[in-house]
Every structure is written in C-alpha cells, then in structure tokens.
N, C-alpha and C positions, 0 to 999 in steps of 0.2 A: 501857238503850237497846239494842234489835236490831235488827243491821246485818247484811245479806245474808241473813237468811232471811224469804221471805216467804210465808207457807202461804194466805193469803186468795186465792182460785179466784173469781173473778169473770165468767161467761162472759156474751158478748153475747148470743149466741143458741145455739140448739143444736149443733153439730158437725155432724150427720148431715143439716141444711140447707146447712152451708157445702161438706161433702161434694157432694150433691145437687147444690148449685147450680153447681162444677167440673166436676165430668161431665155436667150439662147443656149446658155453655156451650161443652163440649170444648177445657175448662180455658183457656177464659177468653178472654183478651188477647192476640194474638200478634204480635210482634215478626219480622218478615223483615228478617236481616243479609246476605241474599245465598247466594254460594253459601260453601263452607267455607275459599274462597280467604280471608275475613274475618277468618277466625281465626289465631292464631299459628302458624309454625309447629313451635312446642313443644306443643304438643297432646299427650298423653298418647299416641302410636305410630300418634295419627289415625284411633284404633279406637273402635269403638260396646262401651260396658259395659251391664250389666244391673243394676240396684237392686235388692240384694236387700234392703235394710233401710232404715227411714229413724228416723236415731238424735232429730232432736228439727227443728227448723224453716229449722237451716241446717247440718247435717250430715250425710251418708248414708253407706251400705258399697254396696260393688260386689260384682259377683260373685266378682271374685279376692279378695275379701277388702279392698282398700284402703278406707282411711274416709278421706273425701271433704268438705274443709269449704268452703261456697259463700261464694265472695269479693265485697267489696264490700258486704256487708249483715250485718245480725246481728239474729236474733231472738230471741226473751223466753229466759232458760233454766229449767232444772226449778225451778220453784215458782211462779216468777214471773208477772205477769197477762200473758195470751192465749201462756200458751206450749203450751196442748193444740191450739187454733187453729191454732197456726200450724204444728205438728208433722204434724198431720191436713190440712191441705192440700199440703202438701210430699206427704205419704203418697197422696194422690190424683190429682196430677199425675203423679208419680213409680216409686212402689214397682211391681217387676214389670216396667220398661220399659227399650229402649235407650236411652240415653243419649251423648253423645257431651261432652268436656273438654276445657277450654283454657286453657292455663298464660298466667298474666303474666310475672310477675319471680319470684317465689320458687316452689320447687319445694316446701315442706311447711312447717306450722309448730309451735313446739316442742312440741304433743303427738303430730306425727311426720304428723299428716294432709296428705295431698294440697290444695293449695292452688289451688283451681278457678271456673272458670263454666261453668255448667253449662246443657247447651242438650238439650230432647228436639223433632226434626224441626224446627219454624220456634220452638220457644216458648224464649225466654230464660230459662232457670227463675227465676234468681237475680235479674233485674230482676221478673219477675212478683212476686213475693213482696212485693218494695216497693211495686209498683204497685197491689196487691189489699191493701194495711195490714198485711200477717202481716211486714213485718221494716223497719228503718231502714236509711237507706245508712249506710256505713259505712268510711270512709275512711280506709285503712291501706297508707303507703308502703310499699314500693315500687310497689303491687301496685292500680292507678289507673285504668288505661285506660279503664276506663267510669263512670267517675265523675260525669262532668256527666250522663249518663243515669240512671243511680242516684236523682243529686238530684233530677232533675226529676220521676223517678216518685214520690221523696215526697213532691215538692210537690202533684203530683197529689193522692195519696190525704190527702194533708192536709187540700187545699182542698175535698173531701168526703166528710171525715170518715169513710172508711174501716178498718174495725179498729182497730188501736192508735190512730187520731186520732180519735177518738169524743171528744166534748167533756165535761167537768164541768159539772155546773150550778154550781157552783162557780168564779165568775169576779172575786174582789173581790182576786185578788192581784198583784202588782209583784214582779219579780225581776229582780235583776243581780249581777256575778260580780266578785270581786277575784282572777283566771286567772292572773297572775303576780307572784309574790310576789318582795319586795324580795331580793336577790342570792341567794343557789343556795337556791333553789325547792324544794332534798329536806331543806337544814336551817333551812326559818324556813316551817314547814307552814300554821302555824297564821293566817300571813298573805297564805295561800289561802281565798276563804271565799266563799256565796252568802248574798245578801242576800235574805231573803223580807219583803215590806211587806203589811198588810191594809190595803189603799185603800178599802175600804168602811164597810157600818156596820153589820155585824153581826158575833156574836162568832162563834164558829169553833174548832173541835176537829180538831187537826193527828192524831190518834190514825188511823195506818196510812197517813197520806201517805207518798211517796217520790219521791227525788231521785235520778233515774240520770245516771250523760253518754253519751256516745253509745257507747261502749264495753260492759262490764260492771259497771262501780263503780255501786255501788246503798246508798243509805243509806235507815231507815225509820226516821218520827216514832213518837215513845210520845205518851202521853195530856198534852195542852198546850191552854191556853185565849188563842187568840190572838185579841187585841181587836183595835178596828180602832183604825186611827192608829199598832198599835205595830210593833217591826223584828223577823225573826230572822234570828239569825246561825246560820251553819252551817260552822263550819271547819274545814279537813280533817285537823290533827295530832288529837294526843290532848288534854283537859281535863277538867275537871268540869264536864256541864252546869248550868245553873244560868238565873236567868230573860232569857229571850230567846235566849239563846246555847248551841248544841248542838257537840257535836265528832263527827267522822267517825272517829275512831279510825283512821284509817288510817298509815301505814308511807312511804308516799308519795305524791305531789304526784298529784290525780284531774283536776285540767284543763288540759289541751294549754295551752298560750302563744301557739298560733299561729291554730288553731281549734278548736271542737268545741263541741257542744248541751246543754243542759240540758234534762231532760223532769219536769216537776212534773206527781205522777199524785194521785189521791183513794184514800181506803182501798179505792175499789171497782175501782180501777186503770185510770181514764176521769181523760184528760189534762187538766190544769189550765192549763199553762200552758209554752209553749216557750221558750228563752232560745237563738239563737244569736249564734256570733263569730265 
C-alpha cells in the first residue's frame, strides 16, 4: 500500500489559461476590509514587502528573505492533485509585488515560517485562494480570526465546483467516520477508522483513490474491486490489509475529535465525496 506519495498530475485545464484568466480579471475577486485600521496591530512593523518567490500555493519568501506561510488555508503539496494550480496562481497574483502582513496569535510555525494573511492593495490573498478552488480553509488554533470567512468562501467555490471541488462522475459512495476512538485516542489507533459503503450497482476499482482530512494526512488505495453493497474499512494504526479493511499506517490519531473534513478524491484527483464534523 502507498501512502503519501502521489505522482498522478491530473490538470483541469491548462495553467497558462488560469494565468490569463487572473490577470485578465485583475486577479479576480476583491475583498475591501477597509482602511488598515482592520488589521492587527502586530502587523509585521505595518510595512509593504515584496515577493520575491512564490514556494508552492500557500507559501512565499519576501524580499528580506522571510518565508511566509498563508494562514487559515492549505493548499495541495508537491505531488499532490492541483498543486501546480494552485502554485501558479498564487504566482500571479503575487510574485513581484507589495504586499502588506498581518499577525494573528502565533508569530511563526515549527518550520520557523512567518505566520501570516496576506493582503496586496484591497485583494485578501489568502481568502481569494479559497474562494477561486486553489486551497481549503483550514482551521488551526490559535490562529482564527477569519475563519467564518474562509468557510464561507469554500462553500462558495464548492457550491460551483471550482478547482479542487470539480465533481467525480463517480457518485455511488457513502462515508462516515469513527473520529474518536474509545479512551486515549494515540493508544487504541486502530479504533479510529473511515467507513466507505458502495450504495450503487456497479463494481468499482479504488486503484489511486484518496482519503485526505483537511490538514495534510493523505492516504492512497492500491488496486481493489469494490462491489456494491459491500463496506471499507480504513483505520488509522498499522495492520494487515486484507478483504475490505485497509490500515493507514500511521503513528498517530489523523481525525480531530472536535472537528474536521474528509475529501474522498478519484485517481484523477476530482472529488468524490465530502464528509464533514
């Protein structure tokens, strides 16, 4: 079974149209928060930076150097489907321009990055991203304060199937979560687990589905012939796969307790099916 690497490149359409269609639209959607009274004031010294780089769909460098990761959202990472997408528009909004940053609660996070939202003149970068399908919200205390707007921009691009919510033709499945497992949760793994049902009636080859949560924990199916009427089990310790039932191999517990999404994609990396809590 391989877990976390996924090399299948799936693109919706070409890049150099989703390019085009940003700096046609002069980038997009714009959000006015007012004047810059709006923002904290922990603002990185209330000063405009310049991008010189843009590392993948939710992280930049600046000119001084600082690398810059955009809070409240998280985009596809290297391998994974639409992370050239969403790397390439960040890059077109972005790259070359001032920018101006605004602290929440934490000031960096453990790979030492600036922990930011990131705004060029009225455009909210980090909510655009969600709201044009190139990232999910992404929900991580301390660090909140735009949260309900985050969600609502997914819902948006959800409810028209923008980017990452582009639909499966593939719609004959049922999912649900066993999220917290009977007493300490990091020693009884295995009784963390996602339920996949085939409600239909056809059979079905799971070969390069995946199961993300809204975080980065990403697990991929091998070659399996799922009938309809029958169950998979997907649990997050280690085991022996065997029929119906797969293990995540993982080390620790992959679903919040409290909240957080399930994204069932197809091998072509076009969404099957969402599961939130």
């Amino acid at each position: 079974m391989t877990i976390l690497k996924i090399t299948n490149k799936t693109y919706l359409f070409p890049l150099f149209i989703i390019i085009f269609l940003v700096i046609l639209c002069g980038c997009g959607l714009y959000y006015d928060y007012g004047s810059s009274s709006s923002r904290s004031d922990n603002d990185a010294s209330g000063s405009n930076f310049i991008v010189k780089e843009v590392v993948d769909g939710d992280t930049i460098i600046l000119s001084d150097n600082s690398r810059v990761r955009l809070i409240g959202i998280n985009t596809p990472e290297h391998g994974m489907y639409f992370y050239g997408e969403a790397r390439e528009v960040l890059e077109a909004m972005v790259l070359g321009k001032e920018v101006i940053l605004e602290k929440d609660i934490s000031e960096v996070d453990k790979y030492d990055r600036l922990l930011r939202y990131v705004y060029m003149d009225s455009l909210f970068v980090n909510l655009e991203m969600v709201k044009r399908g190139f990232a999910n919200a992404y929900t991580y205390p301390p660090d909140v304060k735009y949260t309900e707007k985050f969600l609502a921009a997914e819902r948006y691009a959800r409810s028209n199937n923008l980017g990452l919510w582009e639909k499966s033709k593939i719609d004959i499945v049922k999912i649900d979560i066993n999220y917290d497992a009977s007493g300490n949760d990091n020693l009884n793994l295995n009784d963390e687990y996602v339920i996949i049902e085939n409600i239909g009636d056809d059979i079905i080859n799971t070969d390069g589905w995946t199961v993300k949560d809204s975080g980065t924990s990403i697990y991929k199916f091998g070659r399996y012939i799922f009938k309809p009427g029958s169950t998979i089990y997907l649990y997050t310790g280690s085991g022996k796969d065997g029929e119906g039932k797969f293990y995540w191999g993982s080390s620790k517990p992959i679903w919040n307790n409290d909240h957080d999404t399930l994204y069932l994609r197809d091998r072509k990396g076009l969404l099957m099916e969402i599961y939130n809590y």
